[in-house]
C-alpha positions as CSV (number, residue, x, y, z in Angstrom):
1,X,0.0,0.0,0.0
2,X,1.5,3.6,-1.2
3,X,1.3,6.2,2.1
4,X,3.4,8.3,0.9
5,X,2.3,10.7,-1.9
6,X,2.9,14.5,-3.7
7,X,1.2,17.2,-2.0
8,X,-2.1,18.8,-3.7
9,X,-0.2,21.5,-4.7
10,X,2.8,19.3,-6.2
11,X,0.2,17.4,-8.6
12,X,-1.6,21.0,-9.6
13,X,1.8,22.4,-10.4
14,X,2.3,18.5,-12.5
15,X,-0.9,19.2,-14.2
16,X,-0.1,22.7,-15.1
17,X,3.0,21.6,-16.6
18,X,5.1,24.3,-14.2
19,X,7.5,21.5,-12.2
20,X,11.4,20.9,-13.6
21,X,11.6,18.0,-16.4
22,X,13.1,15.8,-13.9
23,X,10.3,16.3,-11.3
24,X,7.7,15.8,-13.4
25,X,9.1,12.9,-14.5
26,X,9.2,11.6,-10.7
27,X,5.4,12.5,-10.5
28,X,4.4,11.1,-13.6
29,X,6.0,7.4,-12.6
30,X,4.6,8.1,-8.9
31,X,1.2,8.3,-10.9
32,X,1.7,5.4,-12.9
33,X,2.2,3.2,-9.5
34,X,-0.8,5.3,-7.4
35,X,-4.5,4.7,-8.3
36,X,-5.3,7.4,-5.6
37,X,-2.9,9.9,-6.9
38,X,-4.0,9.3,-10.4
39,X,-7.6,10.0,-10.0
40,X,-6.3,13.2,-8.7
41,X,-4.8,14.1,-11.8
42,X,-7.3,13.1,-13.6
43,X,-9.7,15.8,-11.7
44,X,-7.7,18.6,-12.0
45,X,-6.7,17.8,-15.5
46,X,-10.7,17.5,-15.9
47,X,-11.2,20.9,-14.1
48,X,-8.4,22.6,-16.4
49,X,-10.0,21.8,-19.1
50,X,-12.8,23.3,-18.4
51,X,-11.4,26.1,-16.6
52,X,-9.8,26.6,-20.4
53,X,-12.8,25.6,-22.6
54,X,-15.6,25.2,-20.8
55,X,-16.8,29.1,-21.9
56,X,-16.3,28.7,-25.4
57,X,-18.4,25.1,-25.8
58,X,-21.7,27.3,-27.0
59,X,-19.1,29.0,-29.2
60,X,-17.7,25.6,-30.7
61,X,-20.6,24.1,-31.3
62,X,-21.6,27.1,-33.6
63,X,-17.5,26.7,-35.4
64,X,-18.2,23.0,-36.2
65,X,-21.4,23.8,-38.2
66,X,-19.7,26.6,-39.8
67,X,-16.6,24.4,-41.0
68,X,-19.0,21.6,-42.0
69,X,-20.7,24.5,-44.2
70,X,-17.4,25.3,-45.5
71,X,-16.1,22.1,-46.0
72,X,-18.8,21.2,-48.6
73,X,-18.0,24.5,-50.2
74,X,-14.6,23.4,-51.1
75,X,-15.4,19.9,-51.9
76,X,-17.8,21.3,-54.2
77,X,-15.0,23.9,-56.1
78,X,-11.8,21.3,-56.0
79,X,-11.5,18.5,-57.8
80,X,-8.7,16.4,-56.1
81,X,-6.7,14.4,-58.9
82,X,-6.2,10.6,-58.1
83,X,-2.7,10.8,-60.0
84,X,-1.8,14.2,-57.7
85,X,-2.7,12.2,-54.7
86,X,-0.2,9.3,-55.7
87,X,2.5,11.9,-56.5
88,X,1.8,13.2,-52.7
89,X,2.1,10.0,-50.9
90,X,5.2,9.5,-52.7
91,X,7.0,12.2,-52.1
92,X,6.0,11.5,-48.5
93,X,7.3,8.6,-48.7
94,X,10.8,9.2,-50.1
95,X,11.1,12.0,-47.4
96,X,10.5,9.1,-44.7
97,X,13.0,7.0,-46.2
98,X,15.6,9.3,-46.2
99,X,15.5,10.3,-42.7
100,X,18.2,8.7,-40.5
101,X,17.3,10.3,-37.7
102,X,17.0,7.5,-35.2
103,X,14.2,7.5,-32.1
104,X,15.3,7.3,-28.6
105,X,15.4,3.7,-27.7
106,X,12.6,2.1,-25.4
107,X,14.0,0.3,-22.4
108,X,11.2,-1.3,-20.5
109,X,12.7,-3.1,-17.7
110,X,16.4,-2.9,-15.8
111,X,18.6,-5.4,-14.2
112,X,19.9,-4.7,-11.1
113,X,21.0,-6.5,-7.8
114,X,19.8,-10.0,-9.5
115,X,16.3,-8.8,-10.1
116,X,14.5,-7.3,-13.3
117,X,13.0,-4.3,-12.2
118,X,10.5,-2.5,-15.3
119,X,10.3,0.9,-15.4
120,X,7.8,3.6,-15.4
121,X,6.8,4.8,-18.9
122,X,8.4,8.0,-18.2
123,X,11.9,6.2,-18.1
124,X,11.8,4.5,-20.6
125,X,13.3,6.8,-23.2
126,X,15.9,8.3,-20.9
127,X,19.7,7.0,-21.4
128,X,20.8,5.7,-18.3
129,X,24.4,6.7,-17.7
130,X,27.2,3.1,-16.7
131,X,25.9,1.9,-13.1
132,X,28.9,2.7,-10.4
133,X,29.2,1.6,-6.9
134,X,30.3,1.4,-3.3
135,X,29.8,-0.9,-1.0
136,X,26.4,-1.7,-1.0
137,X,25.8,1.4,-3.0
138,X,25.5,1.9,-6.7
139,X,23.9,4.4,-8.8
140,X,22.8,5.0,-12.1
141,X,22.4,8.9,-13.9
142,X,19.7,9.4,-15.9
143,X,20.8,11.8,-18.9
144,X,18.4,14.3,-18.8
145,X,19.9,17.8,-18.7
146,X,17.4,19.5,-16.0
147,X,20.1,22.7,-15.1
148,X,21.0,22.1,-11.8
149,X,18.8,19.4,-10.6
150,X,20.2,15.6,-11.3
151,X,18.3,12.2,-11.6
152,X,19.4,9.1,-10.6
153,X,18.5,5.9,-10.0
154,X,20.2,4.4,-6.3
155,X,20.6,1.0,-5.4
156,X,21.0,0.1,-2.2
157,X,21.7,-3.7,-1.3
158,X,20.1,-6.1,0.8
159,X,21.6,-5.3,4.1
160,X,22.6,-2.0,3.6
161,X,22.1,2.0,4.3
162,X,23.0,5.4,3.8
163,X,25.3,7.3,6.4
164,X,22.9,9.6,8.6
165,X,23.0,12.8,6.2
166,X,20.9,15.8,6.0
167,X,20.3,17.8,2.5
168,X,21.7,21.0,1.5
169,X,18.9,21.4,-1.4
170,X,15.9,19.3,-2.0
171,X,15.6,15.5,-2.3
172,X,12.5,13.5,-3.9
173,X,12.9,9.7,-3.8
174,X,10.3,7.4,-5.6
175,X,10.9,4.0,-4.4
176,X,10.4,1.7,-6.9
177,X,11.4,-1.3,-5.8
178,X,11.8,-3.1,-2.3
179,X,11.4,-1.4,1.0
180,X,13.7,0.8,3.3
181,X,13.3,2.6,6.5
182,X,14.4,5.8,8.5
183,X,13.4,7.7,11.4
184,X,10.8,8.8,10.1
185,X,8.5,5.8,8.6
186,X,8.8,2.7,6.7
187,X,8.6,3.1,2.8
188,X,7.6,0.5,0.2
189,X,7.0,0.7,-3.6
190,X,5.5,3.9,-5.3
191,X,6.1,5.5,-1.4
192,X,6.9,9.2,-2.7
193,X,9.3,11.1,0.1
194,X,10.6,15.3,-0.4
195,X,13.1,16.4,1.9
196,X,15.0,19.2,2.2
197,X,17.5,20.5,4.9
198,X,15.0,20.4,7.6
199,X,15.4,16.4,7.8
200,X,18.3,14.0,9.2
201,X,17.8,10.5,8.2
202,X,19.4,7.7,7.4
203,X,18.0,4.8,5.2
204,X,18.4,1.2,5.8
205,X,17.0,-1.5,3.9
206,X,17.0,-5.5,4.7
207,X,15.6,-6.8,1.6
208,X,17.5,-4.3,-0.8
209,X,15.6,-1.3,-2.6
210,X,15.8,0.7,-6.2
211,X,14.5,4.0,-6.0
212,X,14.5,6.8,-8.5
213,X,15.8,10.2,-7.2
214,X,16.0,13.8,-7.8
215,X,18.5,16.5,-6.0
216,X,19.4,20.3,-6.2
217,X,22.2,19.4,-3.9
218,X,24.7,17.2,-2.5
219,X,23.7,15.5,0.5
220,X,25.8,16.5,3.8
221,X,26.6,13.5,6.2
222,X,26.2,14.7,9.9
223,X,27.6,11.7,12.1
224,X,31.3,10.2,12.6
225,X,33.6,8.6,10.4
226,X,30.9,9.0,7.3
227,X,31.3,13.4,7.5
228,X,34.5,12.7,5.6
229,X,32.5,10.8,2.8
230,X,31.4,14.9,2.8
231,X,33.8,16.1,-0.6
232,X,32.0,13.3,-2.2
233,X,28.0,13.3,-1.4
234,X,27.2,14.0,-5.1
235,X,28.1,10.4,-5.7
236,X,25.4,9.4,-3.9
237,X,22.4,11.4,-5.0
């Protein structure tokens, strides 16, 4: 069961299309995994809508009868040659075929810690950047240029945990995978968690975890030996 979810004011920013690439990427696979959160969206995308359109439906009606008017009009003046159809489609055609331009390739599903973990649709067009690790840590970049904010996806091994760290910027983590805990709750998949630098935690996990995250920031370790890990928190998140 999901417990965790975006604020109301995180999924009307979503809908309004105002949040960084890389968060609404986060919310949209948070969506995908929450039937709750979804209906949501699908409200306030019905109530934009309307906020948008909903004055001009008298007015649309009356357009749809005009272009239908039209449209007979102009069926009645052109004559549309069968042979100057042909010549259309094939110049179409040719145009396709000499595109090289490739698409970004489709990766459904990920391997990771001896399990095959699929992705939310969002992903699945983003290059993931060569997996590298320590410990029980590793972490994959997501290459999707977002200025300063950077997406990853963290692995974290049966077993293991993160130092006790705090944030200096804002971090969103969609657990997608597995389960982990901190002083603050338990988290399962779809569980959507923001911090900032007004939390201390630190994440442990017995059956190993895959979340997707977002950062402004390196994170800032705050207890023993781990504060010298400090120079390199971006590694982490």
């Amino acid at each position: 069961m999901i417990n965790h979810h975006p604020t109301s004011d995180v999924l009307a920013q979503f809908v309004a299309g105002n949040l960084p690439a890389s968060v609404s990427v986060l919310v949209s696979s948070h969506v995908e995994l929450c039937a709750e959160c979804a209906r949501s969206v699908q409200r306030l995308t019905q109530q934009a809508a309307i906020d948008a359109f909903g004055e001009l439906a008298d007015e649309t009606a009356g357009d749809e009868l005009l272009v239908t008017d039209m449209t007979s009009e102009l069926a009645g003046e052109f004559e549309f040659e069968l042979e100057d159809f042909d010549e259309c489609i094939a110049a179409i055609t040719a145009e396709e075929a000499d595109d090289k331009r490739q698409l970004p390739q489709t990766v459904t599903e990920i391997a990771v810690g001896g399990e095959r973990i699929a992705l939310p649709t969002a992903l699945r067009s983003i290059p993931l950047r060569e997996w590298q690790g320590m410990g029980k840590l590793s972490r994959s970049r997501l290459a999707l240029d977002d200025g300063d904010l950077r997406m990853s996806l963290l692995h974290i091994d049966k077993g293991g945990s993160v130092p006790c760290h705090t944030h200096k910027g804002f971090e969103i983590t969609l657990l997608l995978q597995g389960s982990f805990t901190d002083e603050m709750g338990e988290y399962r998949k779809g569980d959507f968690i923001w911090l900032d630098g007004q939390h201390t935690h630190q994440p442990v996990t017995e059956e190993g975890c895959v979340c997707l995250t977002v950062s402004s920031d390196a994170i800032h370790f705050t207890q023993g030996m781990s504060q010298l890990l400090n120079p390199i928190g971006r590694f982490i998140y």
